[in-house]
C-alpha positions as CSV (number, residue, x, y, z in Angstrom):
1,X,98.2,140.6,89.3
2,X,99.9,137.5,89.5
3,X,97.0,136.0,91.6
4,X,94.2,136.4,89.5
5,X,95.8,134.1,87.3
6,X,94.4,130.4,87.3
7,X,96.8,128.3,89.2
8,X,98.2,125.2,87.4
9,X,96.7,121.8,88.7
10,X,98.8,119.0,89.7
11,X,97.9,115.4,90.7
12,X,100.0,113.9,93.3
13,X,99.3,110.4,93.1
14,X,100.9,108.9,96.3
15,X,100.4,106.1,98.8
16,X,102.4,106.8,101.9
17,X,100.2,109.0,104.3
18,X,103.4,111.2,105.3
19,X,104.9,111.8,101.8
20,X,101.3,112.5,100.3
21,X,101.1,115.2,102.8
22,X,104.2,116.7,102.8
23,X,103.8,117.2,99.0
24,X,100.3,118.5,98.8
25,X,101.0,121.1,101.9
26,X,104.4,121.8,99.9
27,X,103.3,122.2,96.1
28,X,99.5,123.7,97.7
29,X,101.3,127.2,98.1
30,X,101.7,127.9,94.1
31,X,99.7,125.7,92.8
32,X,96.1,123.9,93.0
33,X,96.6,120.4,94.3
34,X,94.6,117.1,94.1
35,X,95.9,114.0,96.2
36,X,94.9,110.3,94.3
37,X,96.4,107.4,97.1
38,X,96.5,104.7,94.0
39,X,97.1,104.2,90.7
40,X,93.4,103.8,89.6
41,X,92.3,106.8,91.4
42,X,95.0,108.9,89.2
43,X,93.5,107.8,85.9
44,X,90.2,108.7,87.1
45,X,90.9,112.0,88.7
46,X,93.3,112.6,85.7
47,X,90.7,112.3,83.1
48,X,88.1,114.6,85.2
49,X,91.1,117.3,86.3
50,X,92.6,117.6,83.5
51,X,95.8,118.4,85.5
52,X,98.9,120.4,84.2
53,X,101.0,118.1,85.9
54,X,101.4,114.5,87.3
55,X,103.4,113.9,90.3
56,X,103.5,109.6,90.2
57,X,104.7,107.4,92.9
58,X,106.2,104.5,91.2
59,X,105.2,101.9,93.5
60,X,101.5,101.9,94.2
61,X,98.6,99.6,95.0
62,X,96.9,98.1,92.1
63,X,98.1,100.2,88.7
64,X,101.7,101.6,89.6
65,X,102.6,104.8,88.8
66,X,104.5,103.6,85.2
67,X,101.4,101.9,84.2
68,X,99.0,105.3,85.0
69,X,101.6,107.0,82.9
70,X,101.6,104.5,79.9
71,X,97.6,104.4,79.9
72,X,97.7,108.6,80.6
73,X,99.7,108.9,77.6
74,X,96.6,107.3,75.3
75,X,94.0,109.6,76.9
76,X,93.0,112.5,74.8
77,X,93.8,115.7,75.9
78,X,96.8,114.3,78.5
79,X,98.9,112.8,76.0
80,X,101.5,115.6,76.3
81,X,100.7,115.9,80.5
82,X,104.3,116.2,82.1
83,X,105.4,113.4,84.3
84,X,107.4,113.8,87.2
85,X,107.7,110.2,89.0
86,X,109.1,110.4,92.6
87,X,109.9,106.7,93.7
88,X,112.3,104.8,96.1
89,X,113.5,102.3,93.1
90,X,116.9,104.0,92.2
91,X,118.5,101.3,90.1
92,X,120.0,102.8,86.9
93,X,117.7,100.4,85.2
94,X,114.5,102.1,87.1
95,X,115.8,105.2,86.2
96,X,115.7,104.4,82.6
97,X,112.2,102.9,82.4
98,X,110.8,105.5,83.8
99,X,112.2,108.0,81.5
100,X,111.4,105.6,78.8
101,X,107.8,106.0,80.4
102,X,107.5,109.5,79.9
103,X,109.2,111.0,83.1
104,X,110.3,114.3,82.6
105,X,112.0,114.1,85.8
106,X,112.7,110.9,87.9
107,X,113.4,111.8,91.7
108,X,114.4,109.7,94.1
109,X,113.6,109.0,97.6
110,X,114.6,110.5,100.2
111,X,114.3,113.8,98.1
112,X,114.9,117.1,99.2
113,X,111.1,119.0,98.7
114,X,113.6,122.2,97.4
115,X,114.7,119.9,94.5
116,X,110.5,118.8,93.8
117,X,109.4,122.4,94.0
118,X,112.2,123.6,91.8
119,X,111.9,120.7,88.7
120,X,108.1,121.5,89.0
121,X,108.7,124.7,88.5
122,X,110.8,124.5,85.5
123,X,108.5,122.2,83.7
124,X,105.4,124.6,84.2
125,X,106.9,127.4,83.1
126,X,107.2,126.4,79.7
């Protein structure tokens, strides 16, 4: 029964070719999954996806990931979108701006795909 329900949609907004496709093939097998490589192409594809969650790369090209958020977070109907940044800036500091960006969860990298899956997880359910 469980499959005739719609899958949630998440955006993975990521610029390194290897990580991008180790999350999509990862988070593909429960859920529908849409790959943006930059910062620009997440607000575009966010606005016509309408996703249920946002998987941000901090560091991008052009508009970094805590910028989408910030300008996500004014977009009708995404305003409440959970964020999930994944990002190789682990300064306590980083940590904190990212939260006070609207991260639900801020993972570091190298991350264990178990620990993505599982925060994902959490934050959909509800």
């Amino acid at each position: 029964m469980t499959d005739q329900a719609p899958r949630k949609r998440i955006l993975v907004a990521e610029d390194d070719d290897a990580i991008a496709a180790l999350l999509v093939k990862t988070l593909s097998l429960d859920y529908e999954v849409s790959l943006a490589r930059n910062g620009h192409e997440a607000l575009s594809m966010a606005t016509k996806l309408r996703p249920d969650l946002l998987l941000l790369d901090v560091m991008m090209p052009g508009i970094d990931g805590l910028q989408v958020s910030r300008l996500v977070r004014k977009l009708e109907g995404l305003g409440k979108v959970p964020i999930v940044f994944v990002t190789a800036k682990d300064r306590p500091a980083d940590v904190i701006k990212g939260i006070q960006y609207g991260a639900r969860h801020y993972i570091t990298k190298p991350f264990k795909l178990a620990d993505v899956r599982d925060k994902i997880a959490k934050i959909l359910k509800h």
